[in-house]
LUMFI-296075 format. One record per residue: x, y, z of N, C-alpha, C in turn; residue in one letter. Coordinates in steps of 0.2 Angstrom, whole numbers, plus 2048, in hexadecimal, padded with zeros to 3 digits. Example, Ala and Ser with C-alpha at 12.3 -4.5 7.8 and 13.67 -1.06 7.14 Angstrom:
<rs>
8427E482783E7EA8278427F0827A8407F58238447FB824840800827S
</rs>
This chain:
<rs>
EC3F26279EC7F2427FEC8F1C27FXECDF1B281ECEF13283ED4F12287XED0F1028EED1F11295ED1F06296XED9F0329AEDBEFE299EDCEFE2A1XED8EF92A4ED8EF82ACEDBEF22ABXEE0EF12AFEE6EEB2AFEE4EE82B5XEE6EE22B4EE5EDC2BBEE0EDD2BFXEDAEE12BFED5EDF2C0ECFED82C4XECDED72C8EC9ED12CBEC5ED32C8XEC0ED02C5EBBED22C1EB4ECB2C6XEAFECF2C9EAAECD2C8EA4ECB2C6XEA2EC82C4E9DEC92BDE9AEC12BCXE95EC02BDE8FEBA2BAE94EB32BEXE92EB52C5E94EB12CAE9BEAE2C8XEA0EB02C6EA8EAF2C5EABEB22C8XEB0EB52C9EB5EB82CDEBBEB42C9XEBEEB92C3EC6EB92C2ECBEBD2C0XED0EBD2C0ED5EC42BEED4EC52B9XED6ECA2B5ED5ECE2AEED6ED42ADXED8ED62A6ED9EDC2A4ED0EDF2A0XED2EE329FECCEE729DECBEEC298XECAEEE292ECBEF228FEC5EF528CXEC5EFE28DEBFEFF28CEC0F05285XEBAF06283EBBF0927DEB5F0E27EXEB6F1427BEB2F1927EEAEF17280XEA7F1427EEA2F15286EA1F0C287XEA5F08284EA5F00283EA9EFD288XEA7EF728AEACEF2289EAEEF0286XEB5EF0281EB8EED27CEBAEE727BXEBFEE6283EC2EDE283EC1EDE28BXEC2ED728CEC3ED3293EC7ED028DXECDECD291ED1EC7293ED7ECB295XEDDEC5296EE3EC629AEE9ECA294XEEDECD298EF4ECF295EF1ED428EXEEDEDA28FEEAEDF28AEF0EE428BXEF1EE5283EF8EE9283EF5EF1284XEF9EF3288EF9EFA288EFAF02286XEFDEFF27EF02F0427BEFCF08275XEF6F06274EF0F0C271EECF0D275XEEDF0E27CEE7F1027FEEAF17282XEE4F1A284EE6F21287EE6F2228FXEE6F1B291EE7F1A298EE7F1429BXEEAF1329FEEDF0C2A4EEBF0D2ABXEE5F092AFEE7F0A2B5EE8F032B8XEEDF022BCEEDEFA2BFEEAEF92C6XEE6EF52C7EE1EF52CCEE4EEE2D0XEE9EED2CEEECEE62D1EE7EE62D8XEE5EE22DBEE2EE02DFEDBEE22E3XED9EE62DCED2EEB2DEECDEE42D9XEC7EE42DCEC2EE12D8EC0EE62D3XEBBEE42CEEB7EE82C8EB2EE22C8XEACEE92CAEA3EE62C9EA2EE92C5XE9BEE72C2E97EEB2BDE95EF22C0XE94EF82BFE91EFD2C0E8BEF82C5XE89EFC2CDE84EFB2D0E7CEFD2CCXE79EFB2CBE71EFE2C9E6AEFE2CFXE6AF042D1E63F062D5E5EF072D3XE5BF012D4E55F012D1E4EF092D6XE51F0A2DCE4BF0E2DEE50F122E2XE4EF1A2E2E50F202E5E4CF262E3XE4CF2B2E7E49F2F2E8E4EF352E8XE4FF372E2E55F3E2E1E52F442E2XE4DF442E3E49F4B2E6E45F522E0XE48F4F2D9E48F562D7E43F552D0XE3EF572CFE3EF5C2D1E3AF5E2DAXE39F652DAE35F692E1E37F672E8XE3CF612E9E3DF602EEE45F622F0XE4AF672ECE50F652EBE55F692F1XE52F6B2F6E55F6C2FBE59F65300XE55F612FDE56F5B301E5BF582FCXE5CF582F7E5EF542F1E5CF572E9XE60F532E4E60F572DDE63F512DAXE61F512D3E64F4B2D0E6AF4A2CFXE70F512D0E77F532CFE79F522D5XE76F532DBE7BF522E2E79F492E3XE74F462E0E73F422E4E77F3B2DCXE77F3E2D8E7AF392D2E84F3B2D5XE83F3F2D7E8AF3F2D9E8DF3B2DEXE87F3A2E3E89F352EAE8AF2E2E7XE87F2C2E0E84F262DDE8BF232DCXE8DF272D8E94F252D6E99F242DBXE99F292E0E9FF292E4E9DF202E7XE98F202E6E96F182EAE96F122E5XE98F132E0E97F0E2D9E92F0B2D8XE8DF112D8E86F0E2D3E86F132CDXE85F102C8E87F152C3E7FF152C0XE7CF132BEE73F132BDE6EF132C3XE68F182C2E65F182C8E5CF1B2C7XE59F172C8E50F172C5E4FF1A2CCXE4AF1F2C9E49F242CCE40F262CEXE3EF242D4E37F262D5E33F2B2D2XE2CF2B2D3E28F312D2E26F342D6XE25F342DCE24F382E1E28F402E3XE29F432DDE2EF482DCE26F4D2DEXE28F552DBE23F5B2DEE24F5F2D8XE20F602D3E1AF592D0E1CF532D1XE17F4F2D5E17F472D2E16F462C9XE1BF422C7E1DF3F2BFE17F3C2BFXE12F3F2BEE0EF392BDE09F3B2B5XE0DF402B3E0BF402A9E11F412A6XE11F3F29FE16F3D29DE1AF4429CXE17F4A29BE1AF5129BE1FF522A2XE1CF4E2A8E1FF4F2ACE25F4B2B0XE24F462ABE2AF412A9E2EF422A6XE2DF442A1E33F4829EE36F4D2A0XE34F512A5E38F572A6E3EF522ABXE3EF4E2B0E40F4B2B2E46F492ADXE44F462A7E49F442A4E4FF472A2XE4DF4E29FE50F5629DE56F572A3XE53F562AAE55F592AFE60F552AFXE59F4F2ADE62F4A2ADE66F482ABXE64F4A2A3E69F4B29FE6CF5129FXE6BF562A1E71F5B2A4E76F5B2A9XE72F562B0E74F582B6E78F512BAXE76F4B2B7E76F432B9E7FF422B8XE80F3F2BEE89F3C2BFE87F342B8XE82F322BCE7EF2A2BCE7BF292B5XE78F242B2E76F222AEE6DF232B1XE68F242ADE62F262B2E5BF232B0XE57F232B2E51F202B0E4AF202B5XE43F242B3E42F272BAE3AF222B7XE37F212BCE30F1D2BDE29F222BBXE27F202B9E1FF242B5E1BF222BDXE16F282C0E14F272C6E0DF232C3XE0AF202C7E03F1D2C7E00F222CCXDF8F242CBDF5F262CDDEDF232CFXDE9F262D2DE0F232D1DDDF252CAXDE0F282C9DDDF2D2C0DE2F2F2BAXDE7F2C2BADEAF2B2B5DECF262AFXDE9F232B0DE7F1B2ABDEBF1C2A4XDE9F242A0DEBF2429ADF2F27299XDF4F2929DDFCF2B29EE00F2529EXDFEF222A3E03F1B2A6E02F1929FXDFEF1629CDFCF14294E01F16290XE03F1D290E08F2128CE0FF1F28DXE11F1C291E18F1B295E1BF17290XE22F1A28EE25F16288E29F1028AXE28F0C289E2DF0528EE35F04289XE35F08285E3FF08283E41F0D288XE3FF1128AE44F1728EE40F19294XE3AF14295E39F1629FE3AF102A2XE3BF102A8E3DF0A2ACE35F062B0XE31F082AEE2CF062B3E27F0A2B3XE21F092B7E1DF0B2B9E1CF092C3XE1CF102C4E1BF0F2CDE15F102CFXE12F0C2D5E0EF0C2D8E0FF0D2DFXE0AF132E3E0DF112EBE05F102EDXE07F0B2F0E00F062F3E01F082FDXE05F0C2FCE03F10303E05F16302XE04F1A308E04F22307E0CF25304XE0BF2B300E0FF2E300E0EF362FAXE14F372F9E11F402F8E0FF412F2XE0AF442F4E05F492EEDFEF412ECXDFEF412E8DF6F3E2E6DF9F382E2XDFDF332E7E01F2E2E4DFEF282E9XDFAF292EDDF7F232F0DF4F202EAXDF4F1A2E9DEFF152E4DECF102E9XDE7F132EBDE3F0D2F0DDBF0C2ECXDD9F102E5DD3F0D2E2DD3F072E0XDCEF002E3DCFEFA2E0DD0EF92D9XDCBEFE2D6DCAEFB2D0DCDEFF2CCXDD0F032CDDD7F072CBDDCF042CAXDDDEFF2CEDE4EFA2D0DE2EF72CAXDDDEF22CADDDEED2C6DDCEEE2BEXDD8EF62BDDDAEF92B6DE2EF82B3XDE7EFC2BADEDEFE2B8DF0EF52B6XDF0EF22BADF4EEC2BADF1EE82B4XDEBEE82B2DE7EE32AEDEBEE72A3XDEBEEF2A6DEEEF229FDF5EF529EXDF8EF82A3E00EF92A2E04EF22A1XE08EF129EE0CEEE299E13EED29CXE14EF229DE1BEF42A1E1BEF32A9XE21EF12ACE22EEF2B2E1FEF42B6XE1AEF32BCE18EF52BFE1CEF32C8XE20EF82CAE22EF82D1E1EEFB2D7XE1DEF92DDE1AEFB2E0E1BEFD2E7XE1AF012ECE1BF012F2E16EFE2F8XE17EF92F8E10EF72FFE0FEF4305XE0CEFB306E0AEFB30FE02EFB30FXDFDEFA312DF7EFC312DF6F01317XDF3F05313DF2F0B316DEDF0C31CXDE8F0731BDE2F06322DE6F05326XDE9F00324DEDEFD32CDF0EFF32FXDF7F0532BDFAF0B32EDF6F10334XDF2F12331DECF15333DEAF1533BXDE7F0E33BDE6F0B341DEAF0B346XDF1F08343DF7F05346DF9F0F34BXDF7F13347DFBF1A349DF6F1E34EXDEDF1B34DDEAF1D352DECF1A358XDEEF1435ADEEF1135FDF4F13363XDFAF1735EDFFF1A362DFDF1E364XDFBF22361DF7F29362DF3F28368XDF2F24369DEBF2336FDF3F20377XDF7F1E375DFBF1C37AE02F2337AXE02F25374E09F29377E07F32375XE03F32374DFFF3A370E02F3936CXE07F42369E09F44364E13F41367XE12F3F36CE1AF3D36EE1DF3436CXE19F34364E1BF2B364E22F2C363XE26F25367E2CF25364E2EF2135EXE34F1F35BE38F1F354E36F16356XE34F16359E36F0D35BE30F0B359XE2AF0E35AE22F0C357E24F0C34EXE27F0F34CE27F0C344E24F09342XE28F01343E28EFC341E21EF9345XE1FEFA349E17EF934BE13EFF348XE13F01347E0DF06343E0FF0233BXE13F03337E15F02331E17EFC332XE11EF7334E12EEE336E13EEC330XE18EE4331E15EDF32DE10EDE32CXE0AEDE32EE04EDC32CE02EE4327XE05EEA326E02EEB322E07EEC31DXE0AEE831EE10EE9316E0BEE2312XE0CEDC315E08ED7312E01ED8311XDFFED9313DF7EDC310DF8EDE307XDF9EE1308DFCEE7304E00EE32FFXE06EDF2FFE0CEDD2FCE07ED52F8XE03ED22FEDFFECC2FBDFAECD2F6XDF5ED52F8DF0ED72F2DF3ED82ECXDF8EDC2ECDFCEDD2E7DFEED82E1XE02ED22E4E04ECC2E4DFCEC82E0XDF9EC92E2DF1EC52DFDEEEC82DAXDF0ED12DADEDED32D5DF1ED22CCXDF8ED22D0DFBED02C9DFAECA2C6XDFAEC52CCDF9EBF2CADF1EBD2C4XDECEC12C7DE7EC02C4DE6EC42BCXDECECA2BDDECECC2B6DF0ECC2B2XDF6EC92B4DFBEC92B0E00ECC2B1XDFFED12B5E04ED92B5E0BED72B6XE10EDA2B3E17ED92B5E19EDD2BDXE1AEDA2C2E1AEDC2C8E21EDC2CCXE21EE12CFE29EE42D4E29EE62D7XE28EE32DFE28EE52E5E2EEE92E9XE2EEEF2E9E33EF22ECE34EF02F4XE38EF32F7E3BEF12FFE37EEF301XE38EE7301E34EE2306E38EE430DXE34EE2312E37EE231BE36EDE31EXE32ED931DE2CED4321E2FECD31FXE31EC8325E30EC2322E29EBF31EXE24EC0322E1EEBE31FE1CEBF317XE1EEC5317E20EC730DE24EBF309XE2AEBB30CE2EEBA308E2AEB3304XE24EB1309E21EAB305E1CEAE2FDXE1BEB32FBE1AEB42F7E1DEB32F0XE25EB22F2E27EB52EDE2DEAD2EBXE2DEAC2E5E2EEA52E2E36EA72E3XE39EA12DFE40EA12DDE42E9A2DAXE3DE962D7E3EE902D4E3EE942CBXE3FE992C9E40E9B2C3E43E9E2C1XE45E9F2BAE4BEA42BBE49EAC2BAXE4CEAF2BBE4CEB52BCE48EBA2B9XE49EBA2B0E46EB92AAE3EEB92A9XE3FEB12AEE37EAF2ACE32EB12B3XE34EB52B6E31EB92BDE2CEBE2BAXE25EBC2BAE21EC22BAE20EC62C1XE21EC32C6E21EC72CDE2AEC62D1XE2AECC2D2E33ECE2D5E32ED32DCXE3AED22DEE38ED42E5E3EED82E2XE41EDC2E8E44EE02EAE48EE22F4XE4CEE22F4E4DEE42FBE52EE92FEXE52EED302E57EF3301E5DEF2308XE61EF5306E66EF630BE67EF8312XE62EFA313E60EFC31BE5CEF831EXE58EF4319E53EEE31EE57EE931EXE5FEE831AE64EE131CE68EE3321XE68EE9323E6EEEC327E69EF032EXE67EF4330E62EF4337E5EEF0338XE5CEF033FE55EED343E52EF4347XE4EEF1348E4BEF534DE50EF5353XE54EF2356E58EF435BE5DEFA35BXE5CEFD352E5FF00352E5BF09354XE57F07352E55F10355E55F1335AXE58F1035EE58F14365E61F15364XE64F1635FE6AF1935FE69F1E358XE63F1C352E64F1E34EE5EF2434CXE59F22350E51F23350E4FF28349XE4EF2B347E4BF2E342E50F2C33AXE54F2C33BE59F2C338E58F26334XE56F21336E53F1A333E4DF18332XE49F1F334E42F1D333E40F1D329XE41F17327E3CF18322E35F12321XE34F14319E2EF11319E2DF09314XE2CF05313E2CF03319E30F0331FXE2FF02324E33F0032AE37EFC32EXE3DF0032EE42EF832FE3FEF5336XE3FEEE336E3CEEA33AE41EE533FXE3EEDF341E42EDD346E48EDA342XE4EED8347E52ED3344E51ECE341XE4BECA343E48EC3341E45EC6339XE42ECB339E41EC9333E47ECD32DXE4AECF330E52ED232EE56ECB32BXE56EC732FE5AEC032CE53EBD327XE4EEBC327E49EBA320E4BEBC31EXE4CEC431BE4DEC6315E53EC4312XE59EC3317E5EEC1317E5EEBB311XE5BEB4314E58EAE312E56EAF30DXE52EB430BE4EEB4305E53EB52FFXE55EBD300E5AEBD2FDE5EEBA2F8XE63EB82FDE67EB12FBE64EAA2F6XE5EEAB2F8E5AEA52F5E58EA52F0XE57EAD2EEE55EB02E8E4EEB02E8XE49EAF2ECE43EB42ECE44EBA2ECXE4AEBD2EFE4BEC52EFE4FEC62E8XE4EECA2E4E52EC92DDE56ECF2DDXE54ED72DFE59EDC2E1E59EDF2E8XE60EE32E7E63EE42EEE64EEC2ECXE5EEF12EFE5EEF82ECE60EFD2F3XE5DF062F1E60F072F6E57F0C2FCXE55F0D2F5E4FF132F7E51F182FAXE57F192F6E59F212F9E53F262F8XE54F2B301E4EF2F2FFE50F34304XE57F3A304E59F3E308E52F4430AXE53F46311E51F47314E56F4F318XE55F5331AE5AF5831DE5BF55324XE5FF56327E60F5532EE5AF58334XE58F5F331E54F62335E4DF5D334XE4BF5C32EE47F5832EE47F52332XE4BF4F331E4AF49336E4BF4933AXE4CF4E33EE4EF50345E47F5334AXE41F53346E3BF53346E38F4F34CXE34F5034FE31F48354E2FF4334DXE2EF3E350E2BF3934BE25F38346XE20F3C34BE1CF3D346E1CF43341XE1FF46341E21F4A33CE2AF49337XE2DF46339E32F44336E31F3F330XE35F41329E32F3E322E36F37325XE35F32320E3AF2D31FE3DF2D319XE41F28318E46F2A315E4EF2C319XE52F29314E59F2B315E5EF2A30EXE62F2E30EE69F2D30AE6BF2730AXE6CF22306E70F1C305E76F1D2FFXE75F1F2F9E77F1D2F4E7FF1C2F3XE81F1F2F6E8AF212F9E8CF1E2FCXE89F19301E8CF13304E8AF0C305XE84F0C2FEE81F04300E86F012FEXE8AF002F8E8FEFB2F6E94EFA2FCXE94F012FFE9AEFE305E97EFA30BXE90EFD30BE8DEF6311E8CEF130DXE89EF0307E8BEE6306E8FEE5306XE96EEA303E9CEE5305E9FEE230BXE9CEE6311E9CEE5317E98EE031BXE93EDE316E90ED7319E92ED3315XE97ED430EE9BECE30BEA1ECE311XEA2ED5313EA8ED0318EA5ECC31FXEA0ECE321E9EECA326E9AEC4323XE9BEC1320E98EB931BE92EBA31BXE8EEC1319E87EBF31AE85EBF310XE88EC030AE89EBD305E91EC0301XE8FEBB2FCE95EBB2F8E95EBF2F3XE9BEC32F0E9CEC92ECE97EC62E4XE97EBF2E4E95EBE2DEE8DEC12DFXE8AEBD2E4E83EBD2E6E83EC52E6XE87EC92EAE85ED22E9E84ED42E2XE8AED32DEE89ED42D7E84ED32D3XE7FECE2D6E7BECA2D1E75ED12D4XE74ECE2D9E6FED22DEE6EEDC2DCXE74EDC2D9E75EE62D9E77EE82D3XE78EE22CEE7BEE52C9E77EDF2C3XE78ED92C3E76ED62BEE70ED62BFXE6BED52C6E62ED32C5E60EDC2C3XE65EE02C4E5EEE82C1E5DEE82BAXE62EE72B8E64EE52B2E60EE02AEXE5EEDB2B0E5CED42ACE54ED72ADXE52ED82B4E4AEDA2B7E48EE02B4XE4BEE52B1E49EEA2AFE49EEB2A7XE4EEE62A6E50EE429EE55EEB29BXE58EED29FE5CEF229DE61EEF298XE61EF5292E67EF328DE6DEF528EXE71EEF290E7AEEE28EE7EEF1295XE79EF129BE7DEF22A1E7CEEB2A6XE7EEED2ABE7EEE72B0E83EE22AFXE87EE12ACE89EDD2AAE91EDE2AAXE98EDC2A8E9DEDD2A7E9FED72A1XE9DEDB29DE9AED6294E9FEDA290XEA3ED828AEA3EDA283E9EEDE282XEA0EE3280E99EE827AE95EEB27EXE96EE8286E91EED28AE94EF328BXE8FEF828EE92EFE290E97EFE297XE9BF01297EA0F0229CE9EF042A2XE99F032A8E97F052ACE9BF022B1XE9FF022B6EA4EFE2B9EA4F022C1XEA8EFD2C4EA9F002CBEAFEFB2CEXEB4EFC2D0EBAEFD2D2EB9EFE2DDXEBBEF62DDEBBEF82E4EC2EF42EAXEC2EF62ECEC9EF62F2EC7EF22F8XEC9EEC2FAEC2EE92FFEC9EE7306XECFEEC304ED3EEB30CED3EF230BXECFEF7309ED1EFD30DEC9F00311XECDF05314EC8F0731AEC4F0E318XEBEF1031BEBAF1331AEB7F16320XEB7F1C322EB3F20327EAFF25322XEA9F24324EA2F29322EA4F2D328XEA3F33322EA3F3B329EA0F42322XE9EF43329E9AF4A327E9FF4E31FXEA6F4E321EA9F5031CEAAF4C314XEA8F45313EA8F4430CEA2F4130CXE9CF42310E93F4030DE92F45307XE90F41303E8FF452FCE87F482FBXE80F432FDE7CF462FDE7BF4D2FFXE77F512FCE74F552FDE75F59304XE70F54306E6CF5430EE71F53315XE79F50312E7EF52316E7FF4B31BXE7BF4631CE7CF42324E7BF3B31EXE7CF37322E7CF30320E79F2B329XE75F26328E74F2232CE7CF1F32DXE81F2032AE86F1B328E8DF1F32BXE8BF2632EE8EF29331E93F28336XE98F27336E9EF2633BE9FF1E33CXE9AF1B334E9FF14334EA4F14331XEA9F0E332EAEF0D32FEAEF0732AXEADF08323EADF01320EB3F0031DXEB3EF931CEB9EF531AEBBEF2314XEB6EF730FEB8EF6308EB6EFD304XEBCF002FFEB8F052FDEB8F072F5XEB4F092F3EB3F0A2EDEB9F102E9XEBBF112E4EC2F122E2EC1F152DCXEBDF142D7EBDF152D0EB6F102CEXEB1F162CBEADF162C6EABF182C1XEA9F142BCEA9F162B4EA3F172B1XE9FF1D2AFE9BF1B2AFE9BF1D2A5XE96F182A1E98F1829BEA0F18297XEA4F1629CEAAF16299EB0F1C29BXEADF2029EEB0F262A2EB2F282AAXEB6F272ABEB9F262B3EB5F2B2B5XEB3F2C2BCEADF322BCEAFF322C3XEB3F2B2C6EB3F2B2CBEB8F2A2D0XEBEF2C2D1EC6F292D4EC8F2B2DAXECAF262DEECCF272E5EC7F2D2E9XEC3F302E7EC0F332EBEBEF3A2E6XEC1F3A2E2EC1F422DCEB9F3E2D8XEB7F432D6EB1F422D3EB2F472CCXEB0F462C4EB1F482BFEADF4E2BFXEADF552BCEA9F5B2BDEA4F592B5XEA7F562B1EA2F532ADE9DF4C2ACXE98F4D2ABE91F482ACE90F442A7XE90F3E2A8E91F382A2E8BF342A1XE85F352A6E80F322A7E7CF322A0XE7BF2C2A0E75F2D298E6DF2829CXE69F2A298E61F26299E61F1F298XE5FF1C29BE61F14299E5CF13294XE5BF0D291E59F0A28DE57F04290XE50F0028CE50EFB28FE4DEF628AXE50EEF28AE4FEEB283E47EE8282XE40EEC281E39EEA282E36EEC27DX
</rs>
């Protein structure tokens, strides 16, 4: 196939200019102007539509295996696309927890059948699995995950010298999630002792404090530093976090990287008394003040990506008191329309989202031939409309789990056509019944 997108805006490696486009079955053939259209087998002209690289999510939580009431790699890679992320790294905390390679790979099986999106899913770290993690192939996995605060099944890693084993001998990037857990702990007696089993949605972000994100995010932080480890701090929330993390080097030369998701740049805690459960995750979205740090950081480039940590949840479920209601929520299908939306309120520039969503996952993960909008790369693209309108409603929510925190907004820019490996998958709202996703690769 060879599919020619005419006039074109093309975003890509901080530029912005018009352009045609020609793709070649799963390639990008040409970029330049005036591409003639008489051998190709299709012409769209996107006169006044931008074209990004395919978005890349570095962390999500697609549910399946054991948890696929909530989600499945097919319902939740098809929300991906509707929202122009065409690649998307995926947790271990599934049921089995991934955490041997037999059970890593069935994950893989799963999505080269069922995946809209290109895929690549995380080897679990455990207190006792030392020699698996060791087995982890670094051309076709994306990492190794740590959760340094609570979560399901036997993926707590709080053994000191466990940690320092893991980091001192895997090889491969190591991500991590960190909260301390003592401190959770404590912070949850003390409600308990003030509100019984009736705490409200608003204690979150006190119970699940900055003070134990940093605990937790600084040991981390020192353990790499003392061994070398390659290091990837997923959803920071905390100003206090942002002095940890550099920006006088390039990108490349980063043995320690940040991450920050779409929900802690867009709520505060003001908002749970309209949204309460709904926005409870982990970590916890926190005040405004540390809402604009991250903001800062960001931009600064201490924060290197902008992800989404999709993690649907049923309605019933979150409709739980607090202390029973999971965290987690559905993002995947409308993070790009919320950055576009703080591109429209000047909080950054399409360049800067670009770099942030599509070029850092890529460079920081070392992924082959995506991210980018290159000659010879693959065709992962995204097509967006930044004067038309958008209302999220119950009736085009794609997730699984049915609701979005993003329900009955209106946004101001909308995603139109995406391509993933060269294949339209994605238009005006029609989704392909055929699955193009492949296993990413990575150049290590």
């Amino acid at each position: 196939m060879r599919i020619l997108i005419k006039n074109a805006t093309l975003v890509n490696e901080n530029q912005i200019f018009k352009s045609d486009l020609l793709i070649e079955n799963d390639l990008i053939k040409e970029i330049t102007d005036n591409i003639s259209g008489e051998t190709v087998d299709k012409v769209i002209d996107v006169e006044g539509k931008y074209l990004l690289p395919g978005i890349i999510d570095d962390q999500v939580h697609f549910r399946e295996p054991g948890l696929t009431w909530k989600g499945d790699i097919e319902s939740e890679s098809r929300a991906a696309i509707a929202g122009g992320i065409t690649s998307f790294i995926e947790q271990p905390n599934t049921v089995p927890n991934a955490v041997t390679q037999e059970l890593l790979e069935e994950k893989y099986k799963i999505a080269a059948k069922n995946s809209y999106a290109n895929y690549s899913f995380m080897m679990g770290g455990t207190n006792d699995n030392l020699e698996e993690l060791l087995k982890t192939n670094p051309r076709n996995v994306a990492g190794i995950k740590l959760f340094l605060g609570s979560s399901t099944g036997n993926m707590l890693v709080d053994n000191p010298e466990t940690l320092e084993k893991i980091f001192s001998n895997v090889k491969l990037l190591i991500a991590v999630h960190c909260e301390d857990e003592a401190t959770i702990k404590a912070n949850l007696e003390k409600a308990k002792e003030k509100y019984g089993e009736e705490i409200p949605v608003e204690m979150h972000p006190i119970i699940r404090s900055t003070e134990s994100c940093y605990i937790s995010s600084s040991k981390a932080i020192e353990l790499a530093k003392k061994t070398g480890a390659r290091l990837h701090v997923f959803h920071l929330s905390t100003a206090m976090e942002m002095d940890l993390f550099q920006n006088d080097i390039p990108l490349k030369e980063k043995k320690i990287t940040a991450e920050v998701c779409v929900h802690h740049l867009t709520f505060s805690d003001k908002d749970y008394a309209e949204k309460g459960n709904l926005i409870k995750w982990n970590p916890a979205i926190k005040t405004q003040k540390e809402q604009d740090q991250l903001w800062e950081a960001l931009l600064d480039d201490r924060i290197d990506i902008v992800a989404t940590d999709h993690a649907p949840h049923t309605l019933e479920e979150k409709s739980k008191k607090y202390l029973d209601a999971p965290s987690g929520g559905p993002l995947v299908q409308h993070a790009l329309n919320q950055m576009l939306e703080h591109y429209k309120n000047g909080k950054i520039s399409l360049e800067k989202l670009v770099q942030k969503m599509c070029h850092n996952p890529a460079i920081l993960f070392e992924i082959e031939m995506r991210g980018f909008i290159k000659e010879g790369f693959k065709a992962d693209l995204v097509l967006v409309d930044l004067n038309e309108k958008y209302t999220v409603s119950k009736d085009n929510i794609l997730a699984k789990c049915g609701w979005s925190p993003f329900e009955g907004k209106t946004f101001h820019s909308k995603v139109t056509h995406t391509f993933v490996n060269g294949n339209l998958v994605f238009e005006n709202g029609n989704i392909t019944s055929e699955k193009f996703g492949e296993r990413l690769l990575f150049e290590r």
